[in-house]
C-alpha positions as CSV (number, residue, x, y, z in Angstrom):
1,X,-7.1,-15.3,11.9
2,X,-5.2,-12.3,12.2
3,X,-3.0,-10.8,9.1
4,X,-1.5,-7.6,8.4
5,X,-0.8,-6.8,5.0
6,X,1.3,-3.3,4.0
7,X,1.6,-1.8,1.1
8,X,3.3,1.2,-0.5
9,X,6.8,0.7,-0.6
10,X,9.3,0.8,-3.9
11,X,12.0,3.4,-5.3
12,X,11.8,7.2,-4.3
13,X,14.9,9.4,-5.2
14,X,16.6,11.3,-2.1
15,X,14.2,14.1,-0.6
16,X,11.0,12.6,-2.2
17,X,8.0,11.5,-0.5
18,X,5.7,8.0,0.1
19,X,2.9,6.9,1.9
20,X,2.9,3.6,3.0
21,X,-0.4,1.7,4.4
22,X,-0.9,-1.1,6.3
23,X,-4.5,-2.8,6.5
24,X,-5.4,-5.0,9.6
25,X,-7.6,-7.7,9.7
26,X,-9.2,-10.1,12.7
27,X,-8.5,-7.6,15.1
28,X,-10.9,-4.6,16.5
29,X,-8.4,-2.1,14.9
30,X,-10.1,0.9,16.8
31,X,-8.5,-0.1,20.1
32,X,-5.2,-1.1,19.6
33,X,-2.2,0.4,19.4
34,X,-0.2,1.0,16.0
35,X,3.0,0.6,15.4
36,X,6.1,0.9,12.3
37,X,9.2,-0.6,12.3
38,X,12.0,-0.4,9.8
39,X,14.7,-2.7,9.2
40,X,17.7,-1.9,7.4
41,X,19.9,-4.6,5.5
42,X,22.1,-5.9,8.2
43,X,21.1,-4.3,10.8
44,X,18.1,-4.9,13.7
45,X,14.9,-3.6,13.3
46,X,14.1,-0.6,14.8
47,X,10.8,1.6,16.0
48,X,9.9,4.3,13.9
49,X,6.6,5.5,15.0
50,X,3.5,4.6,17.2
51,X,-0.2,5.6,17.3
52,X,-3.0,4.8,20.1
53,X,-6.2,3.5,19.4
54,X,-8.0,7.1,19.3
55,X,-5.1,8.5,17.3
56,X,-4.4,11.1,20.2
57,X,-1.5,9.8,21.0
58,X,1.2,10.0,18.9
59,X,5.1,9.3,19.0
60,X,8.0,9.3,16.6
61,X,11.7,8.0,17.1
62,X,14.3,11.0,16.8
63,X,15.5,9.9,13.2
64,X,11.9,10.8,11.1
65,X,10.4,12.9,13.6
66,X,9.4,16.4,11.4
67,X,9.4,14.0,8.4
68,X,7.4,11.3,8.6
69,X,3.2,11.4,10.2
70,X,1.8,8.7,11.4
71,X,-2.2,8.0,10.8
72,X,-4.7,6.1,11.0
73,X,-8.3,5.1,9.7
74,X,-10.4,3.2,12.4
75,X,-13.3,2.7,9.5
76,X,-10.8,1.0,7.2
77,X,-8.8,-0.9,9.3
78,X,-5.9,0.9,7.9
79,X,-3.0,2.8,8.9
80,X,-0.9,5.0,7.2
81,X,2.7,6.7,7.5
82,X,3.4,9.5,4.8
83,X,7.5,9.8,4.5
84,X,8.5,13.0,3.1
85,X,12.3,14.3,2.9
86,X,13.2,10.9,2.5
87,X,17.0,9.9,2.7
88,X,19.3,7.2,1.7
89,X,18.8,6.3,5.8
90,X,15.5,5.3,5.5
91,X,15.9,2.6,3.2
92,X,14.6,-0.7,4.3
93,X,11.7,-3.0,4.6
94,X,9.0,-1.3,6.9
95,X,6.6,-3.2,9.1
96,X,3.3,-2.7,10.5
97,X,3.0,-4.3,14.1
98,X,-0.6,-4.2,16.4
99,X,-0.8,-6.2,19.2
100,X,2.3,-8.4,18.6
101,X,1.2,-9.6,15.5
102,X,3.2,-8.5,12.4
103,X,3.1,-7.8,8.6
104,X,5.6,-9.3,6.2
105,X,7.1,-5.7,5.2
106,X,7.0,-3.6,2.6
107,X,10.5,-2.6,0.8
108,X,11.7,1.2,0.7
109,X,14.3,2.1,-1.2
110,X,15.6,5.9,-1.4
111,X,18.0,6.6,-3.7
112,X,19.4,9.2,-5.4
């Protein structure tokens, strides 16, 4: 059985930092591909950032990239994405996704 549990999230005032991780279980984590998603209240959810397998490959959308890092721990199952320069923007519930299965979200709030 496959669950994806992340973890992190809560309040961070406007240009503040937060790591958020997300641990993967019933999957060989080392191969797969790595994904976060954000999804703002009221609006679809959106990619924010992808990492292969060997963590070589790396790719941000054009709205965190310089802000946010993607990682990720192959011996922990786990994957990380440190946030810094946060702004009211990024607020939302962010999701860990590998090979279509999905976590429930963890909630980001940025405020000032």
């Amino acid at each position: 059985q496959v669950e994806i549990v992340e973890s992190g999230g809560g309040l961070v005032q406007t240009g503040g930092s937060r790591r958020l991780s997300c641990v993967v279980f019933g999957l060989p984590f080392s191969v797969h591909i790595l994904r976060w998603y954000r999804q703002a209240a009221g609006r679809e959810r959106e990619w924010v950032a992808t990492i292969h397998g060997s963590g070589g490959s790396i790719s941000y959308a054009n709205s965190v990239r310089g802000r946010f890092t993607i990682s990720r721990d192959n011996s922990k199952n786990t994957g990380f994405l440190q946030m810094s320069a946060l702004k009211s923007e990024d607020t939302g519930v962010y999701y860990c996704m590998m090979s279509d299965y999905w976590g429930r979200g963890t909630q980001v709030t940025v405020s000032s």
